[in-house]
N, C-alpha and C positions, 0 to 999 in steps of 0.2 A: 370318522375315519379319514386320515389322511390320502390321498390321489396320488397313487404314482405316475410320475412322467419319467420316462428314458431319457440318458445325457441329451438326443438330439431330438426334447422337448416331444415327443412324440406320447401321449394316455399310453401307461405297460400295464396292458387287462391282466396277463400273466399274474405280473407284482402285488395288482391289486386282487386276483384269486387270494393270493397265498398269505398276503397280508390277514386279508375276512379270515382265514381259515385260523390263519394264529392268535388273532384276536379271540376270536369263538373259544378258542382254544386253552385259551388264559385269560377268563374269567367273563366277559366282555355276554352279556345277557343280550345283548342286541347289535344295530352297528347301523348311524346315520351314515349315510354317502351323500358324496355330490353337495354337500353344504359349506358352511364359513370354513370352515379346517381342511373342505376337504378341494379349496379351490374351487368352485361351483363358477365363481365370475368370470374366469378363465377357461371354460369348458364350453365347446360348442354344443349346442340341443344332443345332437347323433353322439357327442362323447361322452354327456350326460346320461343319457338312455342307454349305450352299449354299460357305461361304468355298472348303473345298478343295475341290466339284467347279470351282467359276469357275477356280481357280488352275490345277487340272489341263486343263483347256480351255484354256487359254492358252500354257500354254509346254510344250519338247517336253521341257525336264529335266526329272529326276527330282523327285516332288513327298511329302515325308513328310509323313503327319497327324497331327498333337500329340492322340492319343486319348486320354490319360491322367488320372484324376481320381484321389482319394481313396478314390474308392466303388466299389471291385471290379464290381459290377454294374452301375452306368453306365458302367465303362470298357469291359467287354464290349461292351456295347449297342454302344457308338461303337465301335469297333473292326470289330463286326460290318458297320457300314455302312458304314464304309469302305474296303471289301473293295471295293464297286459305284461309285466315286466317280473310282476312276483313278490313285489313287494307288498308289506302289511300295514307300511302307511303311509304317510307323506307332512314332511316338516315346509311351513310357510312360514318365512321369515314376513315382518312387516316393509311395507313397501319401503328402501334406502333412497337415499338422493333425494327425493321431489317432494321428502316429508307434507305429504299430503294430512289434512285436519282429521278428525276425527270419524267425520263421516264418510269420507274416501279411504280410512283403512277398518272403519264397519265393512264396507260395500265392498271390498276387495277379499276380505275374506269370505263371506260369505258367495260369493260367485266363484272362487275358488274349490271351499266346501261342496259346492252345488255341483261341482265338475267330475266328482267320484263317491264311490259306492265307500270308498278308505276311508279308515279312522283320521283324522289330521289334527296335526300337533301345532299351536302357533307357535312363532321363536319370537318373544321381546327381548330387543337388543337396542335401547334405544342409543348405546354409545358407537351403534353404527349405522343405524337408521335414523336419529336426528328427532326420534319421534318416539315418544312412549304410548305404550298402549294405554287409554283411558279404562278405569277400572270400570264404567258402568256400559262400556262396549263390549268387554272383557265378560259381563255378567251376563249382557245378553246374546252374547254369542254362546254360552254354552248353555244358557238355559233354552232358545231357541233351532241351534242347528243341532241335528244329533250326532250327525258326525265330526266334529269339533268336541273333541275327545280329551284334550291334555294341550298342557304349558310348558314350554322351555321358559325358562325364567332368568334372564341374567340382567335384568335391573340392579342388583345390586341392594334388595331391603326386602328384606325376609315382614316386617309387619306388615307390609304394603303385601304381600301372599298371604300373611296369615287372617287376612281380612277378605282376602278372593277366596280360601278355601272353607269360612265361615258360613259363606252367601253362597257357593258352588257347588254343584258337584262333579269334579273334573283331576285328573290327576297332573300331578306337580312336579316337573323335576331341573331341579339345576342347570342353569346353564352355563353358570361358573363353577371351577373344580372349588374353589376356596369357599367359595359361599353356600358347599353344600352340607355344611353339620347344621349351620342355623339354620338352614329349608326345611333340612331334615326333622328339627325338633319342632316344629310349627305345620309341619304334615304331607312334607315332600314323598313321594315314591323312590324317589333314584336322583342321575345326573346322566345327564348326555354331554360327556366328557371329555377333557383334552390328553392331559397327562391320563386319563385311563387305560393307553395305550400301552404303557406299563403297569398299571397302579390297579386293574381293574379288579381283579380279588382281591386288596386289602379294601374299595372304597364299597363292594359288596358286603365282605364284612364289617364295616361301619354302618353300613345300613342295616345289617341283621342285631347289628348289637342295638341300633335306635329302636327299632321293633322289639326286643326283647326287654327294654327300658334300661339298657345297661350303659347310662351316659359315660362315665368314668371310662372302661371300654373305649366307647365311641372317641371321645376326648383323646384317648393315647393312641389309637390307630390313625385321628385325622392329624395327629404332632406327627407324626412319621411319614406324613403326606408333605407336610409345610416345605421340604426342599424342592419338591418336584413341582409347587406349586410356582414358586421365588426362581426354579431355571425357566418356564415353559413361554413365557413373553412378557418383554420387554420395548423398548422403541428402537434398538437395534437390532431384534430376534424377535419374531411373530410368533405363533403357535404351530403353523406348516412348519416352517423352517425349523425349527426348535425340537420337533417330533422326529423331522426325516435323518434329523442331524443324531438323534437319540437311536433309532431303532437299531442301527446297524451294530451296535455295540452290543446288542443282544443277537446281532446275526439274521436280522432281518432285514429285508431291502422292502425302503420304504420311496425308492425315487430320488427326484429332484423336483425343486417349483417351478414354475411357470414366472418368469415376468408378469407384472412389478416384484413378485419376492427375489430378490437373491439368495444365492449359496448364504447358509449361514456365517456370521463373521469369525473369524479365529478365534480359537479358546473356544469356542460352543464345546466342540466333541470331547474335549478335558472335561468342561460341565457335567456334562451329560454322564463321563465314565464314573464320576465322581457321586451323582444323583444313585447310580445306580448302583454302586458298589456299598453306598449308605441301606437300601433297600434289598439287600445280599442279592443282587439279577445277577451279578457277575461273579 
């Protein structure tokens, strides 16, 4: 879930109430905050913690808290507090920037995990943390911690999962919108989503059609995805920017970014009427 901020860059909890509610509302089975999408580097500790408790007050789905930093002991911190907040889990990005080896993002997770009673989900992203996660740290991380529960997966190679879910038992889901039909068919759960912000009932029923083994199905609901995947980011237009610039066109107020994002560039919001008018939202 995207963060709203007010024109005068100020967290608008209100926005982000009503935002969770219309998500829940249209389709959306759960709802990360405070993560990549949703600004997290840009939020102080206190606007991180007010974000997800407003959000967990609001809706009855499941709500994960993007606790994850660089810095093993802020991610504890945060973790620890969101134990009290209401949340039902906690997404840990691997550590960015200081692309630490193998044994320094073993050891960080697991002091992490150690910090709460919550399920916790890793996020491999290694196109923003410099650092992929080794599969045989990956293996004994969930055959050793038990709460180390589930994968965000946006590596970008479905065999490389379909060989962690051979050896594991751990649930799997997307962390790319594009990359989730092949997850899917190799034994993903779901996608913690970008463009789901619209899209989240047709990518629900892509997932029911995989379970029901109905690829053909699957195949012509993920074609009907492929525009919204081609607007949602680009090197001119990020995934914030690209979401906030979309919502409103369905009448929803999704904010503004924070520095370093800008306003999206011109032409977005034509995109965007255009995405959505493909998808009949409009």
């Amino acid at each position: 879930m995207v963060t709203p901020f007010a024109a005068d860059g100020r967290l608008d909890l209100d926005a982000a109430r009503k935002l969770a509610k219309w998500l829940a509302a249209h389709g959306s089975d759960g709802l990360v905050v405070a993560a990549t999408t949703g600004e997290a580097t840009v939020l102080t500790d206190d606007e991180r913690l007010d974000l997800v408790r407003a959000v967990c007050e609001a809706v009855t789905v499941p709500v994960v808290a993007g606790m994850g930093s660089n810095d093993t002991a802020h991610s504890i911190e945060l973790t620890r507090q969101a134990q009290g907040l209401g949340a039902a889990g906690v997404m840990a990005v691997s550590p960015y920037y200081s692309r630490p080896p193998q044994a320094g993002i073993e050891a960080h997770y697991r002091a992490v995990a150690a910090a709460t009673r919550l399920p916790v989900m890793l996020y491999d992203v290694p196109l923003r943390t410099g650092r992929r996660i080794a599969r045989d740290v990956l293996l004994r991380l969930f055959r050793d911690v038990p709460n180390i529960v589930a994968l965000k997966d946006a590596t970008g190679d479905p065999p490389a999962a379909a060989a962690l879910l051979a050896q594991a038992d751990f649930d799997l889901y997307s962390g790319d919108d594009a990359c989730t039909l092949p997850l899917l068919a190799v034994g993903a759960v779901g996608v913690v989503g970008t463009t789901t912000h619209w899209t989240a009932s047709l990518f629900a029923r892509m997932v029911e059609a995989m379970q029901r083994g109905e690829l053909a199905q699957a195949r012509a609901i993920n074609a009907q995805l492929l525009p919204s995947f081609d607007y949602v980011n680009n090197d001119d237009c990020v995934y914030p920017m690209a979401i906030k610039a979309l919502m409103p066109v369905l009448n929803v107020d999704a904010g503004t970014c924070r520095l370093p994002l800008p306003a999206a560039p011109a032409g977005t919001k034509e995109r965007a009427r255009v995405v959505c008018r493909e998808l009949g939202l409009v």
